[in-house]
Phi, psi and omega in degrees: 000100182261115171251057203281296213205141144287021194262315171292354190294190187278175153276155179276157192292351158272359154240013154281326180290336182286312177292328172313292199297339177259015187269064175201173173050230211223171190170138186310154177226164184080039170078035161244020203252170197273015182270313175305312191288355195252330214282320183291352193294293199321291185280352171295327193281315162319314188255333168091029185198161184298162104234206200228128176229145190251056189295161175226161177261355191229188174246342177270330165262022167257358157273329203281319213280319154347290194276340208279322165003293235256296200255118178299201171309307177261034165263192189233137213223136176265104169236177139296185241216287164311290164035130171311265193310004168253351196211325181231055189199079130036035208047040184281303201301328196264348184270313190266354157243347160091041148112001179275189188241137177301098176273102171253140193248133181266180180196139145344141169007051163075027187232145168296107134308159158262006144296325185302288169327280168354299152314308207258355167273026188282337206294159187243119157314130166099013142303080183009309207275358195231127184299151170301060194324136190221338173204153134265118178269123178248160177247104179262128345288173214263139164315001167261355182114332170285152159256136180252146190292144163310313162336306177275302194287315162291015165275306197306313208278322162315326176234055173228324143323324179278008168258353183107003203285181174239148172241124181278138161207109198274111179255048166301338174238010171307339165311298169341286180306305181328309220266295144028277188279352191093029211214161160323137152345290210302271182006311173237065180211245192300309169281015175225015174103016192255130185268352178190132214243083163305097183258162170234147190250300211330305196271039156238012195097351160287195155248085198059060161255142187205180168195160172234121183262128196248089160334322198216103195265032166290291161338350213251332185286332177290324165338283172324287164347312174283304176316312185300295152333294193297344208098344178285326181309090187312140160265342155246062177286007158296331177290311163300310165321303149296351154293325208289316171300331169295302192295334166296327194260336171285348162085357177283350171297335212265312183287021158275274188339292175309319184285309171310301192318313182299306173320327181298315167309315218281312192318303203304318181296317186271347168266328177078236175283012147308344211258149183250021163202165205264135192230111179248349151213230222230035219200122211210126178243125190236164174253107170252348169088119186292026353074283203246016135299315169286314165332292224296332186306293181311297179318351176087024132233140178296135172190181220237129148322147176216131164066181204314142161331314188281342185292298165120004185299146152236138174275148179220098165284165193222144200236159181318270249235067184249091183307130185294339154327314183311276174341317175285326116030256193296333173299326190296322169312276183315316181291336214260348174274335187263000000 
């Protein structure tokens, strides 16, 4: 019974079904075939405003190509401390921009406050002798499991705009919040201030599907330019393109999502006062104790140690095509060990 990663689940049969159908005859290649050329009508219609979209095949590189955008050589990129791209992209953001640096910020379950930004931006920009501040990166939901409210994020993003800054946002679980909070796309994105979006399909049921979604599509040529150089410019993006178009227009990002979040709920209920972070999308961090971390293991199920060994923490996902037989399983599992 595995709960490791959403990374591990199947594609769901509607982006096999998406890859079948373009999967015949000949198409223009390098994003010119008509699956590509449909992704901005597609996702402007998702958010409800223009932009410019980008597939990709990974989430580390719709951060790095992201950041690298955003931030010169000498800038400075304001993340958490937990943060993807701080702990799990090899130094991809530094490679692809070509040296700039990871300002890391701590936070509650993994969201910046602005005061810590506040604080931690006072240094005054354009002293020669000082890397540059240049972006803020928020993670939505967070690597901790949390979401941030609309609300926080146009504090973050408002003053990180009076300072010059860009605001990055890694949506690797975004689908989560969204269906979590209730809300518009547009709501913790463009209207609250976010300037370029790493969305993500993969951990919702697609397959190596991503996009770097651009608000302000003045940003979007250096982009190309960067993508290409890197390797990322597909020559056959219509399988990706057409994934990004199933899952959007068929409503299944949302009946994942929704599917996840819930099960999750259920986990988060059966750990109680176990639980170390507040679970807000499809993803429940428990305090078990190095014992009964090894039970839940003997009992037949997986999932990945979180932080020091000796801590006894365990991460727990839940992935779209997860039998709810597992899940009632593991509460059953948790109550009866904690």
């Amino acid at each position: 019974m595995r709960f490791l990663s959403d990374n591990t689940a199947s594609a769901c049969p509607e982006i096999l079904a998406a890859l079948q159908e373009v999967n015949h005859g000949r198409a223009p290649a390098y994003g010119d075939d008509e699956w590509t050329q449909r992704l901005d009508r597609c996702f402007s219609d998702h958010f409800g405003t223009a932009v410019r979209a980008f597939p990709v095949i990974s989430g580390t590189a719709a951060n790095a190509l992201a950041l690298a955008t955003l931030s010169p050589p000498y800038g400075g990129i304001f993340a958490h401390e937990e943060s993807h791209i701080a702990v799990d992209e090899c130094g991809a953001p530094g490679f692809f921009t070509g040296g700039a640096q990871l300002m890391l910020l701590p936070g509650e379950h993994g969201r910046v406050s602005l005061a810590t930004l506040q604080a931690a931006a006072r240094r005054p920009r354009g002293d020669v002798h000082n890397i540059q501040p240049a972006v803020l990166s928020l993670v939505q939901a967070t690597d901790l499991g949390a979401a941030y409210r609309p609300r926080e994020i146009a504090a973050l993003s408002g003053f990180a705009h009076e300072r010059g800054l860009k605001v990055h946002m890694d949506g690797a679980r975004f689908a989560n919040v969204v269906a979590f909070l209730d809300c518009h796309p547009g709501d913790i994105t463009w209207r609250a201030g976010v300037d370029v979006l790493s969305f993500g399909a993969t951990k919702n049921g697609a397959m190596s599907a991503e996009a770097v979604i651009f608000f302000d599509p003045a940003l979007a040529r250096d982009f190309e330019l960067r993508r290409k150089r890197a390797g990322h410019l597909l020559s056959k993006s219509r399988y990706v393109s057409a994934q990004l178009i199933a899952y959007l227009e068929t409503g299944l990002w949302k009946r994942n999502a929704e599917k996840t979040n819930r099960l999750a709920q259920d986990i988060a209920r059966a750990a109680n006062a176990a639980l170390l972070h507040p679970v807000e999308a499809n993803q429940v961090f428990v305090a078990l104790g190095v014992e009964r971390r090894q039970g839940l293991r003997e009992a037949g199920f997986e999932f990945y140690d979180w932080g020091p060994q000796s801590d006894g923490a365990a991460r727990l996902v839940v992935s779209w095509d997860q039998p709810e037989d597992e899940v009632h399983a593991l509460c059953a599992a948790l109550k009866r060990i904690l």
